[in-house]
N, CA, C and O atoms as a GROMACS GRO file, in nm:
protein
  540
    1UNK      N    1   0.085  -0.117   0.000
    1UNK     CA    2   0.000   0.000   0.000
    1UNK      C    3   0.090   0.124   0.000
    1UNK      O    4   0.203   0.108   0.047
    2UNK      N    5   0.056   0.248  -0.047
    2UNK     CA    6   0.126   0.380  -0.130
    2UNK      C    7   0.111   0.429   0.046
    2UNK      O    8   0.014   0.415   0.121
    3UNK      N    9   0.245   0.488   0.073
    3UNK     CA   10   0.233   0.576   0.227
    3UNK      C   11   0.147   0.650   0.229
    3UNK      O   12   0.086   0.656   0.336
    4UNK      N   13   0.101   0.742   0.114
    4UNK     CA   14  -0.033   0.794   0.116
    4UNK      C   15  -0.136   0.776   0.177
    4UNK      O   16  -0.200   0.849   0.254
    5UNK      N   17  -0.158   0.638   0.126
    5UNK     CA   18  -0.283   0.567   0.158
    5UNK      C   19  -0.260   0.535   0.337
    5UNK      O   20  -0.358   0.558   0.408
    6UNK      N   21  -0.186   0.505   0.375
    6UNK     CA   22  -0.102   0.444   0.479
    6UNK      C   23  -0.169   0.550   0.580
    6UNK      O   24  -0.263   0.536   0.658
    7UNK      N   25  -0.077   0.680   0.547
    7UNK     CA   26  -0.154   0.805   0.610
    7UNK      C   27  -0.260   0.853   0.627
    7UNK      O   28  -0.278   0.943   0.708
    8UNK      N   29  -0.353   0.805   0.555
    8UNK     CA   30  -0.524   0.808   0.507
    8UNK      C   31  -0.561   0.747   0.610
    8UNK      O   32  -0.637   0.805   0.688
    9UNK      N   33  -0.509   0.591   0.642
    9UNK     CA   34  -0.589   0.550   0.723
    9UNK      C   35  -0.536   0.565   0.854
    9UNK      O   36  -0.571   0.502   0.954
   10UNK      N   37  -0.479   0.621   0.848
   10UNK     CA   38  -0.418   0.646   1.020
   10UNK      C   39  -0.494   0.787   1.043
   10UNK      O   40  -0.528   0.797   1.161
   11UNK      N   41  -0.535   0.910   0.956
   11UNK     CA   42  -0.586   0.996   1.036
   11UNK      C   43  -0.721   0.947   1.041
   11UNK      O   44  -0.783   0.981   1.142
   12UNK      N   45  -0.790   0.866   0.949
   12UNK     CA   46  -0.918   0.793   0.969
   12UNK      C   47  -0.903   0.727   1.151
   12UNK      O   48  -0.946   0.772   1.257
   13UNK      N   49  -0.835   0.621   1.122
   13UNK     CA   50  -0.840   0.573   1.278
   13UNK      C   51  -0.841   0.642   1.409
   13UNK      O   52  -0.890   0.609   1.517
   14UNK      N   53  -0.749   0.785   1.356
   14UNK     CA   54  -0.722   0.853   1.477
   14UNK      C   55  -0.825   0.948   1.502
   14UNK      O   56  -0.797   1.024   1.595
   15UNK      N   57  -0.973   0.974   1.430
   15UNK     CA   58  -1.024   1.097   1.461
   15UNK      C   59  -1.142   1.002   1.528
   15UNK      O   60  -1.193   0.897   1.488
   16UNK      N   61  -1.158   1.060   1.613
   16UNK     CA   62  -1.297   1.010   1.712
   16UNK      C   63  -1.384   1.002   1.658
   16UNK      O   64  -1.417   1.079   1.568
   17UNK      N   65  -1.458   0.889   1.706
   17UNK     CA   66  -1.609   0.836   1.622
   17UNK      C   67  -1.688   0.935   1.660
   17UNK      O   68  -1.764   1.001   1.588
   18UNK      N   69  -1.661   0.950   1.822
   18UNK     CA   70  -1.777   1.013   1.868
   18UNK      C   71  -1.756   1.126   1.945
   18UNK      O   72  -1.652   1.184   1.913
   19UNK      N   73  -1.805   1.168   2.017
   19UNK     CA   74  -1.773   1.283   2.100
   19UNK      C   75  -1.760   1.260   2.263
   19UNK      O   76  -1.806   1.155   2.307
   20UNK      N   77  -1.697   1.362   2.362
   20UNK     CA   78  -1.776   1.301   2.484
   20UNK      C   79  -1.880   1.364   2.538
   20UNK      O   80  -1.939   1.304   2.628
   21UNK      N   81  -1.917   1.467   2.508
   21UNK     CA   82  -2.057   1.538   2.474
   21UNK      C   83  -2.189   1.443   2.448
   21UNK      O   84  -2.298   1.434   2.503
   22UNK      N   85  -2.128   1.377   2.340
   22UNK     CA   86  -2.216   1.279   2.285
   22UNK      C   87  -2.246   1.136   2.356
   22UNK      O   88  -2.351   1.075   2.335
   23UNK      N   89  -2.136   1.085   2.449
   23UNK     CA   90  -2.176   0.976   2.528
   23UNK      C   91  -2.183   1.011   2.683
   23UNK      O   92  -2.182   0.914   2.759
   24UNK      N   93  -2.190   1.125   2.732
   24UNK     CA   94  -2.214   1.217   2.850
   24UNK      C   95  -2.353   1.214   2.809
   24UNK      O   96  -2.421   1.159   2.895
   25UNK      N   97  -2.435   1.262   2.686
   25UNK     CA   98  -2.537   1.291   2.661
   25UNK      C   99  -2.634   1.195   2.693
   25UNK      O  100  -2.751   1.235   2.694
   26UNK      N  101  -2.612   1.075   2.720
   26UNK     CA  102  -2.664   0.937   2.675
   26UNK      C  103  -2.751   0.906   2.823
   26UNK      O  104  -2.874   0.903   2.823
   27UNK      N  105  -2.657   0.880   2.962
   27UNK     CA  106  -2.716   0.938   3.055
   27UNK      C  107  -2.625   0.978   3.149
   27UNK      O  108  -2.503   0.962   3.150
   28UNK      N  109  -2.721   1.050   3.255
   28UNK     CA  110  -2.608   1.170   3.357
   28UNK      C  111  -2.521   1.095   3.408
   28UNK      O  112  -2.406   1.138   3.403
   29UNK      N  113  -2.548   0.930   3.489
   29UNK     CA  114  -2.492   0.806   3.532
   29UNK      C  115  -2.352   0.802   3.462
   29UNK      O  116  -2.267   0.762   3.542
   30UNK      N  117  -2.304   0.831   3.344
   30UNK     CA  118  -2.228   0.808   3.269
   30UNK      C  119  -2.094   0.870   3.348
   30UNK      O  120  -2.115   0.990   3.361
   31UNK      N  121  -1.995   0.843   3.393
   31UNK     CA  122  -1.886   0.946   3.502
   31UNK      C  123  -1.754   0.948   3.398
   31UNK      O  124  -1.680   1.044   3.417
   32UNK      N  125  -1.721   0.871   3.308
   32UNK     CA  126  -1.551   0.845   3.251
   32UNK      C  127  -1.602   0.807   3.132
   32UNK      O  128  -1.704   0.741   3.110
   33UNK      N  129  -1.509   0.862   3.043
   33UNK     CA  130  -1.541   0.812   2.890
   33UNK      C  131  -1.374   0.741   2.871
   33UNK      O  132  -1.276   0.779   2.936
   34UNK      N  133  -1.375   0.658   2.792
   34UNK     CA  134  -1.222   0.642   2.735
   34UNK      C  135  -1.250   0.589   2.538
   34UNK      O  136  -1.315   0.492   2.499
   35UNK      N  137  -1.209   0.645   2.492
   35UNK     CA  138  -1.200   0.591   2.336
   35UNK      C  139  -1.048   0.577   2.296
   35UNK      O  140  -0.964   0.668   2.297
   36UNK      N  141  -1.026   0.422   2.254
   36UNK     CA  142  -0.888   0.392   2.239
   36UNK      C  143  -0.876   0.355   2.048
   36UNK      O  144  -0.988   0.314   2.019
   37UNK      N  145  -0.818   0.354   1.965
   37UNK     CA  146  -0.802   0.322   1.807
   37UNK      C  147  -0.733   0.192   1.870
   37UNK      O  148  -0.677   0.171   1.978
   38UNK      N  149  -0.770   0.093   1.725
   38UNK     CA  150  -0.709  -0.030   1.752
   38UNK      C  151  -0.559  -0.062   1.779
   38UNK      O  152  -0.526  -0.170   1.828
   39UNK      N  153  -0.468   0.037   1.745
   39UNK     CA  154  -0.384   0.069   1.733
   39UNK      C  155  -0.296   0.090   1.879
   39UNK      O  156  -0.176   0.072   1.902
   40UNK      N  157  -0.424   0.142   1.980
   40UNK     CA  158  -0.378   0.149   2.129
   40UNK      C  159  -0.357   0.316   2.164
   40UNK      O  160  -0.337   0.378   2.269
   41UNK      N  161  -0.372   0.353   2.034
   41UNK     CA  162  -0.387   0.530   2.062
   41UNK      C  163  -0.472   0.592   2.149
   41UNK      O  164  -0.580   0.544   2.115
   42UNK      N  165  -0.495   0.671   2.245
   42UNK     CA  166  -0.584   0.745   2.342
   42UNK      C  167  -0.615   0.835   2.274
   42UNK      O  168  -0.527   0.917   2.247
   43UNK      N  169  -0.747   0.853   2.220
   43UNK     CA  170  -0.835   0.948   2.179
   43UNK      C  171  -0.927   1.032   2.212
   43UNK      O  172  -0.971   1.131   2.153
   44UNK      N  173  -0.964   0.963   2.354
   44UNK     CA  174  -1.026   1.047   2.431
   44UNK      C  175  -1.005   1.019   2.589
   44UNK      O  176  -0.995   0.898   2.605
   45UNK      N  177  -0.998   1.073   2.681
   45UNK     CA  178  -1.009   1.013   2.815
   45UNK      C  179  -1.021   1.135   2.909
   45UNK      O  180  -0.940   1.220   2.947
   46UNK      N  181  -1.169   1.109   2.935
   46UNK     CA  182  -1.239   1.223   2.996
   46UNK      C  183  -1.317   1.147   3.066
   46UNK      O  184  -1.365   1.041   3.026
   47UNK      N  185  -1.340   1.214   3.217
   47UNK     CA  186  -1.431   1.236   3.365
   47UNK      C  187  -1.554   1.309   3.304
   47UNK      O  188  -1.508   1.363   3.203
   48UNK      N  189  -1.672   1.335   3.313
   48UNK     CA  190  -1.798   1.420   3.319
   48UNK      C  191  -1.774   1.505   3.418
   48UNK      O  192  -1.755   1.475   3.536
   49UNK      N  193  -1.776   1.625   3.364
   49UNK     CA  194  -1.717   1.776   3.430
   49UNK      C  195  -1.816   1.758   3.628
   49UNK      O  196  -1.924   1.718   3.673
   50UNK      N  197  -1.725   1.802   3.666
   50UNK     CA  198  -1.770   1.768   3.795
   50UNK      C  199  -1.773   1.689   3.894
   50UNK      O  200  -1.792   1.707   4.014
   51UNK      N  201  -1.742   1.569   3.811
   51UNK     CA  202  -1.745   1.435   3.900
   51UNK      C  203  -1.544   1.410   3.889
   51UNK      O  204  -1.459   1.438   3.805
   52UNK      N  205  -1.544   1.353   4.006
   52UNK     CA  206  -1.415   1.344   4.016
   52UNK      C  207  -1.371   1.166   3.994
   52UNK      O  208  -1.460   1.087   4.026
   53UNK      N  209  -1.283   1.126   3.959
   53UNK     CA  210  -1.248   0.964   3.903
   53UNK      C  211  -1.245   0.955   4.048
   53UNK      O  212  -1.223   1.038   4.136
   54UNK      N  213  -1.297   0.734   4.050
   54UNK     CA  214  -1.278   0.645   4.179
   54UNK      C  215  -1.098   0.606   4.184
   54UNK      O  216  -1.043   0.540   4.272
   55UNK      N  217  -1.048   0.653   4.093
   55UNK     CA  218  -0.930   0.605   4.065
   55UNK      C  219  -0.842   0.701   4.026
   55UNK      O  220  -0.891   0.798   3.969
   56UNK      N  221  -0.645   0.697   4.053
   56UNK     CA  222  -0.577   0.786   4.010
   56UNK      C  223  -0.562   0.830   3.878
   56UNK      O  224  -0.541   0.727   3.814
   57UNK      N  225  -0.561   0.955   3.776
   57UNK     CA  226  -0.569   0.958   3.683
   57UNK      C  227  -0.457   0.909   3.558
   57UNK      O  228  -0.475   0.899   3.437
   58UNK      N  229  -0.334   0.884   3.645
   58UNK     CA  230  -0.215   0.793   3.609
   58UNK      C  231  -0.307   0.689   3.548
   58UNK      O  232  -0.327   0.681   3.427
   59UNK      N  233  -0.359   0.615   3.632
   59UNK     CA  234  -0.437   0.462   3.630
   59UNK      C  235  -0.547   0.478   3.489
   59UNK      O  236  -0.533   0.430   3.376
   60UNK      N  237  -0.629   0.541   3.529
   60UNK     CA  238  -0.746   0.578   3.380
   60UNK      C  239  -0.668   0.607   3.259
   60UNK      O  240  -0.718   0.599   3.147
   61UNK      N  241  -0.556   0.638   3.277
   61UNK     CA  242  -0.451   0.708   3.138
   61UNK      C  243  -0.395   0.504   3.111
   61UNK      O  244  -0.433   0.461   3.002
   62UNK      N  245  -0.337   0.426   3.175
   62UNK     CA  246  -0.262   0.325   3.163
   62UNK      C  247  -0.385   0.239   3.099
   62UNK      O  248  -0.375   0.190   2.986
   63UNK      N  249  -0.493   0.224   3.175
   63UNK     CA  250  -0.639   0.161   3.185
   63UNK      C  251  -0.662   0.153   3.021
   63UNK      O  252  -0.657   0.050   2.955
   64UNK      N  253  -0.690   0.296   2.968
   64UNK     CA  254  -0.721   0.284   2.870
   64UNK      C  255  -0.663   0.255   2.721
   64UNK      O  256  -0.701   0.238   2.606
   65UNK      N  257  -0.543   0.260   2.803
   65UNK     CA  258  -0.420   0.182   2.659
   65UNK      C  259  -0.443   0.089   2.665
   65UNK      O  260  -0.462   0.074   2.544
   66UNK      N  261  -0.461  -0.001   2.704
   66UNK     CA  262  -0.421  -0.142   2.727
   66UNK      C  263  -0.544  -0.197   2.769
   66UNK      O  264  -0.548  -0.305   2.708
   67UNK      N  265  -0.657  -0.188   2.842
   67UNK     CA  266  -0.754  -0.313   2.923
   67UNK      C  267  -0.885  -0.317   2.784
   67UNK      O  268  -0.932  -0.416   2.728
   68UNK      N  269  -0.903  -0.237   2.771
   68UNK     CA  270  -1.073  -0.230   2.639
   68UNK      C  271  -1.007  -0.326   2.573
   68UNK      O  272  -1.057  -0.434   2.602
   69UNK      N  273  -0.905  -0.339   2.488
   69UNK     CA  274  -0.850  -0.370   2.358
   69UNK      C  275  -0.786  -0.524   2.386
   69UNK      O  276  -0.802  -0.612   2.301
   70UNK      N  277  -0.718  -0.548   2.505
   70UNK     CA  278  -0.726  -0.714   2.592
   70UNK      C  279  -0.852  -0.765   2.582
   70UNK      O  280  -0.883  -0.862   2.512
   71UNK      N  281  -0.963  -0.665   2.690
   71UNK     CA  282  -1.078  -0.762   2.749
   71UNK      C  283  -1.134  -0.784   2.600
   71UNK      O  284  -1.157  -0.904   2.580
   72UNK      N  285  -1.160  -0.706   2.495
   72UNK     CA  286  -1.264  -0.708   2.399
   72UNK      C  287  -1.181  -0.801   2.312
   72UNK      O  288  -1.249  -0.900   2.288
   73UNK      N  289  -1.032  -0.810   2.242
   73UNK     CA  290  -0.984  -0.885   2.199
   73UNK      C  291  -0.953  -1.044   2.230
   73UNK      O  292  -0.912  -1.137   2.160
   74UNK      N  293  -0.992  -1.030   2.367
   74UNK     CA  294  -0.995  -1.180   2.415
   74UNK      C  295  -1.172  -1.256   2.337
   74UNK      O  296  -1.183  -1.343   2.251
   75UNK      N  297  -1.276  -1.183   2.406
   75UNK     CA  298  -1.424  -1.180   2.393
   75UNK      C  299  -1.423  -1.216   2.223
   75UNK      O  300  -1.459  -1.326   2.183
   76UNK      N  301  -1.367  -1.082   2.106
   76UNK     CA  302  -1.351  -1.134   2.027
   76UNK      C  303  -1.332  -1.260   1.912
   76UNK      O  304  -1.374  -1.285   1.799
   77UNK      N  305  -1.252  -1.314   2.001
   77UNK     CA  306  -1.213  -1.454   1.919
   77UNK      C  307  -1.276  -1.564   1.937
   77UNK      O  308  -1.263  -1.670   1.876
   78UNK      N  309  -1.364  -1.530   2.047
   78UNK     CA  310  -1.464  -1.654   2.035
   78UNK      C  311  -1.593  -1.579   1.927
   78UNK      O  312  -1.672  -1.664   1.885
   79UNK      N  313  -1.620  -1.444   1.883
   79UNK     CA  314  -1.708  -1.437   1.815
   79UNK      C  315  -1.798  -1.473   1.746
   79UNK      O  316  -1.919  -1.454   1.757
   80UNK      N  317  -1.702  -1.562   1.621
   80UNK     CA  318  -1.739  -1.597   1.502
   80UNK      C  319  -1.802  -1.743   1.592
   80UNK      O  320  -1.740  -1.843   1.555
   81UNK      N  321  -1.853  -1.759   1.643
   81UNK     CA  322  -1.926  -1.917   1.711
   81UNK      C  323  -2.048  -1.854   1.771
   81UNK      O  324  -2.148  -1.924   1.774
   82UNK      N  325  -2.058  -1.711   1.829
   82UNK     CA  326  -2.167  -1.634   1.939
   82UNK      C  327  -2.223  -1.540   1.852
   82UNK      O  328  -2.298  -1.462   1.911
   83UNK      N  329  -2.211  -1.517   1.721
   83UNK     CA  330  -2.272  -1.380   1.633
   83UNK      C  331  -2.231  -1.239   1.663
   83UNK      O  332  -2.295  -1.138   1.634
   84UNK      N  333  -2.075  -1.248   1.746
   84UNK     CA  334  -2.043  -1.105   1.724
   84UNK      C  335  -2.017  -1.067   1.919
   84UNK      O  336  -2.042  -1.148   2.008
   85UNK      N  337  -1.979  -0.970   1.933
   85UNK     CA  338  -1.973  -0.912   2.016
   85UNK      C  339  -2.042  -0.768   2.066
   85UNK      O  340  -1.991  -0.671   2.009
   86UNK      N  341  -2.113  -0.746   2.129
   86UNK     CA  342  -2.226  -0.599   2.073
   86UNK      C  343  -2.170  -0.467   2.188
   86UNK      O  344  -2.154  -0.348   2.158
   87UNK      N  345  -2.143  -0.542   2.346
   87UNK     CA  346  -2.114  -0.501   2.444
   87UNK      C  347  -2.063  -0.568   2.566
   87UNK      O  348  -2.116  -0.676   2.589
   88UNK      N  349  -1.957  -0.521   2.664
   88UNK     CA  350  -1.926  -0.587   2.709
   88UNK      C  351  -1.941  -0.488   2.893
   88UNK      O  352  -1.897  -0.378   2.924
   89UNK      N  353  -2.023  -0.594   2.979
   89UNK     CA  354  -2.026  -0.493   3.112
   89UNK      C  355  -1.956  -0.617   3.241
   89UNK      O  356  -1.955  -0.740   3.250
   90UNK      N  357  -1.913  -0.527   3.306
   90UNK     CA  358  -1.848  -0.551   3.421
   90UNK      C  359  -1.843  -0.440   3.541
   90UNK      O  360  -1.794  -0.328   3.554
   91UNK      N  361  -1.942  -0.556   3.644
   91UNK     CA  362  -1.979  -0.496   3.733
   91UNK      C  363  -1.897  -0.470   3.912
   91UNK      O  364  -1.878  -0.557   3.997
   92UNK      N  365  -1.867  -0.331   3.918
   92UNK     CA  366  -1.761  -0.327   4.038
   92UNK      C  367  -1.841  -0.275   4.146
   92UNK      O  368  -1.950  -0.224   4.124
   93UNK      N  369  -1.795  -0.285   4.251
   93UNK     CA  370  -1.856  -0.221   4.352
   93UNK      C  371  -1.927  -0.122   4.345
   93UNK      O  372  -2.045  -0.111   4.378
   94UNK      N  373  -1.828  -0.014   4.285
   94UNK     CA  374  -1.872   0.143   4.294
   94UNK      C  375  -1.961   0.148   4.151
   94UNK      O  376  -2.062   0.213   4.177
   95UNK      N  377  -1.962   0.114   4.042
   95UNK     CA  378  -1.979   0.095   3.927
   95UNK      C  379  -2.024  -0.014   3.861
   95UNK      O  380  -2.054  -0.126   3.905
   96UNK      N  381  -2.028   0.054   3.683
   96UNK     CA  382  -1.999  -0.070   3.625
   96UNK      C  383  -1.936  -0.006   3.497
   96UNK      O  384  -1.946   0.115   3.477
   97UNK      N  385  -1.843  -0.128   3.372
   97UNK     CA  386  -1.756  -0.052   3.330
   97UNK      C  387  -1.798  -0.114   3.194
   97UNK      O  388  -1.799  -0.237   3.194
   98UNK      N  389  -1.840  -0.043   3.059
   98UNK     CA  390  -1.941  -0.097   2.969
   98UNK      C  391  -1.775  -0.053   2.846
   98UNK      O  392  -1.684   0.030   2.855
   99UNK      N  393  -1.810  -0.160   2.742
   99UNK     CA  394  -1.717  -0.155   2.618
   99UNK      C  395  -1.768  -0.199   2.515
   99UNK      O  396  -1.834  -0.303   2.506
  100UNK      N  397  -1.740  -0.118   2.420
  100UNK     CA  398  -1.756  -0.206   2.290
  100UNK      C  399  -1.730  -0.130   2.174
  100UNK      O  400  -1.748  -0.008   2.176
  101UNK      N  401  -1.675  -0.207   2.037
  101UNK     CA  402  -1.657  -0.154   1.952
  101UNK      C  403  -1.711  -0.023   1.846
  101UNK      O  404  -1.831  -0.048   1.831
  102UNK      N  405  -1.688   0.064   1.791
  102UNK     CA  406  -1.718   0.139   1.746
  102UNK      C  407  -1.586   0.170   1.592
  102UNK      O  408  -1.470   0.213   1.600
  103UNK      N  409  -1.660   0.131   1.473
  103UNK     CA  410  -1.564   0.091   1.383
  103UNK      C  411  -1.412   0.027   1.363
  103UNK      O  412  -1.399  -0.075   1.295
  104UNK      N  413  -1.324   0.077   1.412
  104UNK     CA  414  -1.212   0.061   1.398
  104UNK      C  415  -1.112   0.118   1.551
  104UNK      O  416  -0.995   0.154   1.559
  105UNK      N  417  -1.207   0.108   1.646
  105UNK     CA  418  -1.226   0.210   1.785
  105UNK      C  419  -1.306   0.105   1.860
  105UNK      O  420  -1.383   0.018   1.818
  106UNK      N  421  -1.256   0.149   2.014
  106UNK     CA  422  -1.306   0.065   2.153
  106UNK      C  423  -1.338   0.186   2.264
  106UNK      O  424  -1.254   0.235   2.340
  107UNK      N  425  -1.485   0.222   2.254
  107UNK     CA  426  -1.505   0.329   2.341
  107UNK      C  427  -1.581   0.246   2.484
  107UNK      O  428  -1.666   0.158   2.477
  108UNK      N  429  -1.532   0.296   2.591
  108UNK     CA  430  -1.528   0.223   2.769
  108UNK      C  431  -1.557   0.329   2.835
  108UNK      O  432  -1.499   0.433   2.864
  109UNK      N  433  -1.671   0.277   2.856
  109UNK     CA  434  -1.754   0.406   2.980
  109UNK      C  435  -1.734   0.343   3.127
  109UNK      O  436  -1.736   0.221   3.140
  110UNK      N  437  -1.717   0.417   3.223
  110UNK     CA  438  -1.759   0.414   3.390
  110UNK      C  439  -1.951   0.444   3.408
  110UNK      O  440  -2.003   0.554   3.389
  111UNK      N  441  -2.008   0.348   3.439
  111UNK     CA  442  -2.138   0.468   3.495
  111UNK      C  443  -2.135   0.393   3.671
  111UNK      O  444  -2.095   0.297   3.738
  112UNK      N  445  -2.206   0.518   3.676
  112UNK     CA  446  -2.278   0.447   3.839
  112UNK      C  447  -2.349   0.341   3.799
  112UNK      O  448  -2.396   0.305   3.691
  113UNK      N  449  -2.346   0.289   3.934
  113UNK     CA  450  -2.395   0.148   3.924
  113UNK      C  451  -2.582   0.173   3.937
  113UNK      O  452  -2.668   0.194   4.023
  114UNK      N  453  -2.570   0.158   3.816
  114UNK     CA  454  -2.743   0.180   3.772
  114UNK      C  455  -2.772   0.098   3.634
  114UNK      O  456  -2.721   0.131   3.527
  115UNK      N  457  -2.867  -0.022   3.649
  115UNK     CA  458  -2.886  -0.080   3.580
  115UNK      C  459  -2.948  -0.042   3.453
  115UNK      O  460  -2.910  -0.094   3.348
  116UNK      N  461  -3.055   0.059   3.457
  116UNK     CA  462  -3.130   0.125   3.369
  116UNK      C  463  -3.001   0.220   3.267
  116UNK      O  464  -3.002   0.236   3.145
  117UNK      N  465  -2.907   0.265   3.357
  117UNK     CA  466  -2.836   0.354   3.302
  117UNK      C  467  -2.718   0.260   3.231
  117UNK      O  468  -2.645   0.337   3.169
  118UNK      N  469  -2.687   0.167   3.222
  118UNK     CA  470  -2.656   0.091   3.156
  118UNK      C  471  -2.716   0.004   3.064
  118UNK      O  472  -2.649  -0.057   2.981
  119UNK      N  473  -2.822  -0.005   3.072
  119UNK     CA  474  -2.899  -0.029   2.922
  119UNK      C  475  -2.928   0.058   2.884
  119UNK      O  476  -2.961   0.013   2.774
  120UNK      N  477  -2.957   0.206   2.874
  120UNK     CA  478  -2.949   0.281   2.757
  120UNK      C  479  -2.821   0.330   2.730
  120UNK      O  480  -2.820   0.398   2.628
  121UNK      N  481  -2.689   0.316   2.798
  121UNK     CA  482  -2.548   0.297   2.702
  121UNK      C  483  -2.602   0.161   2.604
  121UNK      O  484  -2.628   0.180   2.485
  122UNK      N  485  -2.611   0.072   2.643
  122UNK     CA  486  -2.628  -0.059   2.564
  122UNK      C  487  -2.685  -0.031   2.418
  122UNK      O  488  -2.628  -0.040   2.309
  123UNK      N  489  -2.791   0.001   2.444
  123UNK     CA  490  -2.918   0.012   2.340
  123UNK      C  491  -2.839   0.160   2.238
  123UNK      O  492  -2.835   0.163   2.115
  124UNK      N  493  -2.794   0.248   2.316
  124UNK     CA  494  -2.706   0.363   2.271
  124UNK      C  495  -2.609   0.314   2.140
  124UNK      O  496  -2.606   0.337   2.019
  125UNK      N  497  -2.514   0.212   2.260
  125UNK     CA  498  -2.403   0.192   2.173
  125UNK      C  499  -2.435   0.092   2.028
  125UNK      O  500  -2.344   0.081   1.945
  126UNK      N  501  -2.563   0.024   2.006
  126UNK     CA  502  -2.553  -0.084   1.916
  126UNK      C  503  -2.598   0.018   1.823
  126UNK      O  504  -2.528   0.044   1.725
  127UNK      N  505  -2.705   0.077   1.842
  127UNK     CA  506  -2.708   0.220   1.747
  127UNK      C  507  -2.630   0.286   1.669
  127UNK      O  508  -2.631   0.291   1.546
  128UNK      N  509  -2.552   0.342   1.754
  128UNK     CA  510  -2.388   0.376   1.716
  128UNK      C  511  -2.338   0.271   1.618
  128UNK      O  512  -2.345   0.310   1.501
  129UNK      N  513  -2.281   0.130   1.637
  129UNK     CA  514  -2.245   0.025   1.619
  129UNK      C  515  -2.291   0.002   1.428
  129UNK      O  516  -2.236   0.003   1.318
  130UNK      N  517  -2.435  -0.017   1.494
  130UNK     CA  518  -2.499   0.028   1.269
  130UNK      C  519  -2.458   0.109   1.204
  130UNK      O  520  -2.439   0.091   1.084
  131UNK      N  521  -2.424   0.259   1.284
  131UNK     CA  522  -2.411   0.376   1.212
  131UNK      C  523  -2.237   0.378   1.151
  131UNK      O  524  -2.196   0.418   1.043
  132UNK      N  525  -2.170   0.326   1.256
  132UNK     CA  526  -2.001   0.319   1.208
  132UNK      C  527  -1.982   0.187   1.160
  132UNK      O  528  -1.862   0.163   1.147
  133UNK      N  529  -2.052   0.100   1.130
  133UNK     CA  530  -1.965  -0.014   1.099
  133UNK      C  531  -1.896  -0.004   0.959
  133UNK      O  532  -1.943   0.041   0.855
  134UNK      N  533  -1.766  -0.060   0.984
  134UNK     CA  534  -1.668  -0.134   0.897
  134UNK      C  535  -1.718  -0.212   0.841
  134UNK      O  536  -1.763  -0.312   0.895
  135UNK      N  537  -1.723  -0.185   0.704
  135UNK     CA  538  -1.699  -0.343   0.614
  135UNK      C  539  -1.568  -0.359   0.555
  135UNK      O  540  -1.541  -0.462   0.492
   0.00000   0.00000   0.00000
């Protein structure tokens, strides 16, 4: 492939699907956004103005290089047997911590631990999910 092209798809990968406006918007529950490129690039990693992280911000910066793109790449490879992967939640004490793909991108929310408020990320993100998909 022409470096051109090379470069094409790297500022493609690197510009955010979405906003954090846009998944703040989704519901108030929502506290941490992280959007990582497959690549392992940090594209976004933002708190909801006001609320302060359960965790050091060192940690949410390391977190989001590396854990979306493990947990979902593990989940992944059993796919092609389960019809895909749509979302992925994990539930913590304080929280719960929701992932899932978004074209060529792994966007990982924090919400409070609110069940309702995690199904409309859910229902949110597969939405999303139609609107960016890769072929």
């Amino acid at each position: 492939m022409p470096d051109r092209c090379q470069g094409l798809i790297g500022m493609i990968e690197n510009r955010p699907v979405v906003t954090a406006d846009e998944v703040f918007a989704v519901n108030e529950k929502i506290r941490w956004l992280g959007l990582v490129s497959d690549r392992g690039d940090v594209l976004l990693n933002q708190m909801r103005p006001g609320v302060e992280s359960y965790s050091p911000s060192q940690f949410d910066t390391e977190f989001i290089t590396l854990g979306p793109l493990t947990i979902l790449g593990v989940c992944e490879r059993y796919s092609e047997y389960l019809e895909g992967v749509n979302c992925i939640v994990v539930w913590f004490g304080l929280a719960a911590f929701a992932l899932g793909r978004l074209a060529n991108q792994v966007l990982a929310v924090c919400i409070m631990k609110d069940r309702q408020a995690v199904i409309n990320f859910q229902e949110w993100l597969e939405k999303k999910q139609k609107e960016t998909r890769v072929n």
